[in-house]
LUMVEX-188610 format. One line per 10 residues: number of its first residue (from 1); their letters; for each residue x, y, z of N, C-alpha, C. Coordinates in Angstrom, 2 decimals, always signed. Each point is the difference from the previous one (the first is absolute). Example, Ala and Ser with C-alpha at 12.3 -4.5 7.8 and 13.67 -1.06 7.14 Angstrom:
1> AS> +13.19/-5.69/+7.80/-0.89/+1.19/+0.00/+0.90/+1.20/+0.00 | -0.35/+1.05/-0.72/+0.82/+1.19/+0.06/-0.77/+1.09/+0.73
END
This chain:
1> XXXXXXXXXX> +51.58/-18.94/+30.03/-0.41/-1.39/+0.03/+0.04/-0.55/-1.42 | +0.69/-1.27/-0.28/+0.02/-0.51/-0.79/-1.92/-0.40/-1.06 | +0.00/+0.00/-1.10/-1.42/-0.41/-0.11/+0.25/-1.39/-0.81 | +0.48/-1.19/+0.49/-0.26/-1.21/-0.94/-0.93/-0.53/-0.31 | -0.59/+0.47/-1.01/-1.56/-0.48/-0.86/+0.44/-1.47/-0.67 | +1.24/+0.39/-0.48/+0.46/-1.48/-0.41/+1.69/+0.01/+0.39 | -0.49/-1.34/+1.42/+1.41/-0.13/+0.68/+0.44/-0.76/-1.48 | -0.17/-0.96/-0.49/+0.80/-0.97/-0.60/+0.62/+0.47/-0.91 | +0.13/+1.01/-0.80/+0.53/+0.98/-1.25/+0.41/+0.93/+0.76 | +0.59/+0.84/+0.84/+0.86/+0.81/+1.48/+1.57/-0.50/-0.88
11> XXXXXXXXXX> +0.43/+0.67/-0.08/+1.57/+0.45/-0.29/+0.80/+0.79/+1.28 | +1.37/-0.55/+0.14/+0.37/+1.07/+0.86/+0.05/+1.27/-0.63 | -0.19/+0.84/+1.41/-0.22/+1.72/-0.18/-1.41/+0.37/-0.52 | -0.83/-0.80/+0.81/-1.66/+0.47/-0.20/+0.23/-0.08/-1.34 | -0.14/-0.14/-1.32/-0.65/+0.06/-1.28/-0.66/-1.67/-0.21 | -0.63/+0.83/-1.22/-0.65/-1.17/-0.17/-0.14/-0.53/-1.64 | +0.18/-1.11/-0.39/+0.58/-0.85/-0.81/-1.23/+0.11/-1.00 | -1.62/+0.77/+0.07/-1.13/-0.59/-0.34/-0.33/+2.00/+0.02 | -0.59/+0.75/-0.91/-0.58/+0.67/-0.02/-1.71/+0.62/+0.55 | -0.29/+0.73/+0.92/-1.36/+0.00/+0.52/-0.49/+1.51/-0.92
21> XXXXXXXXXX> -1.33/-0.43/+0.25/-1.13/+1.16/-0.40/-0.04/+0.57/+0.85 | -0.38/+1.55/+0.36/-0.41/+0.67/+0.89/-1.18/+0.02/-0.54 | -1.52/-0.16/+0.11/-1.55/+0.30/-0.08/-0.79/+0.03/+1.35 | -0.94/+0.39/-0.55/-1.08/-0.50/+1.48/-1.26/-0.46/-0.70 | -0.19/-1.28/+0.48/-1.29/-0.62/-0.23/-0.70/-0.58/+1.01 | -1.38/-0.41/+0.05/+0.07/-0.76/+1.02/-0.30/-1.63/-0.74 | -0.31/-0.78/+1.77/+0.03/-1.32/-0.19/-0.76/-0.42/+1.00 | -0.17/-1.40/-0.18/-0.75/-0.86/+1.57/+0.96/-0.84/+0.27 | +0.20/+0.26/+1.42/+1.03/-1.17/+0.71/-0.84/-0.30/+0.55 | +0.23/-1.67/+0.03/-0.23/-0.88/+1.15/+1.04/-0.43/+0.85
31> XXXXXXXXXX> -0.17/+0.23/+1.34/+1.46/-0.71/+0.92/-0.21/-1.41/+0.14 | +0.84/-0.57/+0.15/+0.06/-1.46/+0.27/-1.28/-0.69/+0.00 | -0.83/-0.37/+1.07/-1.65/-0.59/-0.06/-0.94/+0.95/+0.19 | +0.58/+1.02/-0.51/-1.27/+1.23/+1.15/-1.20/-0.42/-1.39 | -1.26/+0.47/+0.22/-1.01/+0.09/-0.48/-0.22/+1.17/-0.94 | +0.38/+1.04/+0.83/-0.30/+1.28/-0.47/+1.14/+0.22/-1.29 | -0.36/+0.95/-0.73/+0.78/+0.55/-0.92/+0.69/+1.23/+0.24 | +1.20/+0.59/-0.02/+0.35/+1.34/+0.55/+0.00/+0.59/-1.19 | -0.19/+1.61/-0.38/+0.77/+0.42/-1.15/+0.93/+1.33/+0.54 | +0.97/-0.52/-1.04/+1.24/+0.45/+0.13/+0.45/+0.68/-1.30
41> XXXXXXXXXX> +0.94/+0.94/+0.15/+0.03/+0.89/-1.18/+2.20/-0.49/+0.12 | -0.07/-0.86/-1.75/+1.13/+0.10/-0.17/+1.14/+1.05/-0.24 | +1.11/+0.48/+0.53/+0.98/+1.02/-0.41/+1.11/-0.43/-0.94 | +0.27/-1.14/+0.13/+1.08/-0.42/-1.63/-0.15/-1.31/+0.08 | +0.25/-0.66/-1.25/+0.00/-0.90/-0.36/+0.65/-0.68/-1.16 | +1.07/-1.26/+0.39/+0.78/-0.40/-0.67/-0.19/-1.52/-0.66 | +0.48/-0.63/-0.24/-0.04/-1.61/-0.53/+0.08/-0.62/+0.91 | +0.40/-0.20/+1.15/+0.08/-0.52/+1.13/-0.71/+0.51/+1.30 | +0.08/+0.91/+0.03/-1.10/+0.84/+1.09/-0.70/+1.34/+0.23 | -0.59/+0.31/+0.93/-0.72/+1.21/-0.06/+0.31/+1.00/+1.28
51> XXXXXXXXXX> -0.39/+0.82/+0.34/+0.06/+1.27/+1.27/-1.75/+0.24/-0.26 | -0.54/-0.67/+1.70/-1.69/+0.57/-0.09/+0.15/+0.95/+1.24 | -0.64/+0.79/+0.11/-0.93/+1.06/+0.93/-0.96/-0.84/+0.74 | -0.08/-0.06/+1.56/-1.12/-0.95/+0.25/-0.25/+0.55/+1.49 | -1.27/+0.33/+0.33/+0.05/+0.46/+1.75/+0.10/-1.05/+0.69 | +0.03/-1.55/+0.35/+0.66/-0.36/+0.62/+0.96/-1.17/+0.02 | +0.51/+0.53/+1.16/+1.44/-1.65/-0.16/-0.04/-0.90/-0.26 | +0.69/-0.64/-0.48/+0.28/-1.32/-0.90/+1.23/-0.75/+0.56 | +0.46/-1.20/+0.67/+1.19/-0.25/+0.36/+0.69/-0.70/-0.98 | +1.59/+0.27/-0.30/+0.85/-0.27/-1.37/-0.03/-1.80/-0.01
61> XXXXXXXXXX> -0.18/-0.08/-0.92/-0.32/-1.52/-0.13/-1.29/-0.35/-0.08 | -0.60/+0.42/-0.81/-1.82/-0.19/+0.45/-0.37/-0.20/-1.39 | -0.73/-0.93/-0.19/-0.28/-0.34/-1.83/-0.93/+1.20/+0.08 | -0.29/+0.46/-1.50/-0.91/+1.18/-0.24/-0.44/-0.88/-1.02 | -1.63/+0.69/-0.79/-0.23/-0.52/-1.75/-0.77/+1.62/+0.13 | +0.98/+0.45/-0.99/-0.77/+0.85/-0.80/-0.81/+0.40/-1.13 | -0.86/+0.67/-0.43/-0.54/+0.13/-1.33/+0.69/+1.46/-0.62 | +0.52/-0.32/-1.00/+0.29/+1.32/-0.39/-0.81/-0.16/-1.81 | -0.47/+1.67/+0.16/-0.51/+0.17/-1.52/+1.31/-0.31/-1.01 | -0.67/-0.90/-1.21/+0.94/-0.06/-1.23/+0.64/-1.18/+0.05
71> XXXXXXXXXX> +0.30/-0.63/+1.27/+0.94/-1.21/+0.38/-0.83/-1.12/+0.94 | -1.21/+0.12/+0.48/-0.37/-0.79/+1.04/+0.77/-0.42/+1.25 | -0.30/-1.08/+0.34/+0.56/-0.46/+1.12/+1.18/-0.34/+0.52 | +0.67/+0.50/+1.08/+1.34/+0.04/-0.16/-0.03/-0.36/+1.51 | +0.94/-1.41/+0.09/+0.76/-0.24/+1.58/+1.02/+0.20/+0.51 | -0.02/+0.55/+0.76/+1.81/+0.01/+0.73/-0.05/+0.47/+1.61 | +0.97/+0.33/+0.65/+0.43/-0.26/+1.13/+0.36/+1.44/+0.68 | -0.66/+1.12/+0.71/+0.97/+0.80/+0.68/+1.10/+0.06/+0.37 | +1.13/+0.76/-0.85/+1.15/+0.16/+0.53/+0.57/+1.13/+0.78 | -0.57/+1.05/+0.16/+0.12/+1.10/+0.81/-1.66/+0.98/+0.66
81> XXXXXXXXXX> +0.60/+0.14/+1.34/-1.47/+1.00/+0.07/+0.32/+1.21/+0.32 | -0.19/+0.90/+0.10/-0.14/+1.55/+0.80/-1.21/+0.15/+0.19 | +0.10/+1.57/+0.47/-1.90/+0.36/+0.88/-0.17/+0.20/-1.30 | -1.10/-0.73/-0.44/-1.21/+0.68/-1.61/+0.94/-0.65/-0.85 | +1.11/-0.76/-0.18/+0.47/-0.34/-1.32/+0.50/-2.06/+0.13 | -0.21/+0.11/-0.84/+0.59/-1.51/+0.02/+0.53/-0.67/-1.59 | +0.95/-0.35/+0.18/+0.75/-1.10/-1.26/-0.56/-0.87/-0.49 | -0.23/-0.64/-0.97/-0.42/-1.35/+0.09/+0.94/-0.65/-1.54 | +0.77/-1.14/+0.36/+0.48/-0.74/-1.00/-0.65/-1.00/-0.26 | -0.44/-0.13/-1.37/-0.71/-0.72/-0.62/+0.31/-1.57/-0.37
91> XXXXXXXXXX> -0.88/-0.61/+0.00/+0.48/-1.55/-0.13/+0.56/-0.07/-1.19 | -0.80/+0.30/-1.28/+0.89/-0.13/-1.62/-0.39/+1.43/-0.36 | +1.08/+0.13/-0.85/+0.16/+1.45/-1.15/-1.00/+0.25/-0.63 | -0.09/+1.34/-0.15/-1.12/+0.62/-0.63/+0.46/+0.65/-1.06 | -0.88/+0.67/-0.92/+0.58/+0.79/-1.02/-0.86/+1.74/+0.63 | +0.56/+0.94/+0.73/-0.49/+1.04/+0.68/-0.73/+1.03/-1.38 | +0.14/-0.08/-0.73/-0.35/+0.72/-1.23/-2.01/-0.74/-0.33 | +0.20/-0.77/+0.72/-1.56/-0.05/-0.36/-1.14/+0.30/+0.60 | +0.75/+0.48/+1.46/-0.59/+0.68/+1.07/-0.58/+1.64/-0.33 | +1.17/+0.35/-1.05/-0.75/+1.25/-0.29/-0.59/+0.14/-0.72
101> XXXX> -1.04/+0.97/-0.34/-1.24/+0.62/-0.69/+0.26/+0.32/-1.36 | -0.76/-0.55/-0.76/+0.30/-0.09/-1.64/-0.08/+1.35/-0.30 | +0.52/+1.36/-1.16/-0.05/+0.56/-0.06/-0.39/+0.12/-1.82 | -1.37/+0.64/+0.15/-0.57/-0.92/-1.33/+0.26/+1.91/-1.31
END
């Protein structure tokens, strides 16, 4: 299965135009109006989007706002789901390097 975290940077032959992190952190998603906060543990993360871990479904097209440590609040849109995983492309670019943990 294809994983487009970020359809809009997709090259033919699956690569991708935008470099990702492999880490794991977590985060709080909110889905669209829900109330509740989910947390979700990110698996990579690029300038344009992310790969979260989440127990449940999400349908593709669904605004998210996440909090992520280092970067705050971040909006964007599900672009892929599987069981426990989901895409999400982000509304504007991030710089993924601030997500990780200072190393003092």
């Amino acid at each position: 299965m294809t994983d487009p975290t970020i359809a809009s940077t997709d090259i033919p032959g699956g690569k991708r135009q935008r470099a990702r992190d492999t880490l794991l952190l977590t985060a709080h998603l909110r889905v669209e109006n829900e109330k509740t906060l989910r947390d979700v543990r990110v698996r990579n993360l690029s300038e344009g989007g992310l790969m979260i871990e989440l127990d449940k479904a999400v349908d593709v097209g669904t605004p998210v706002t996440l909090d992520l440590r280092g970067i705050g609040e971040l909006t964007g849109k599900v672009a892929w789901y599987t069981t426990g995983r989901a895409g999400v492309a982000l509304d504007s670019p991030i710089d993924p390097k601030k997500a990780r943990p200072s190393v003092d």
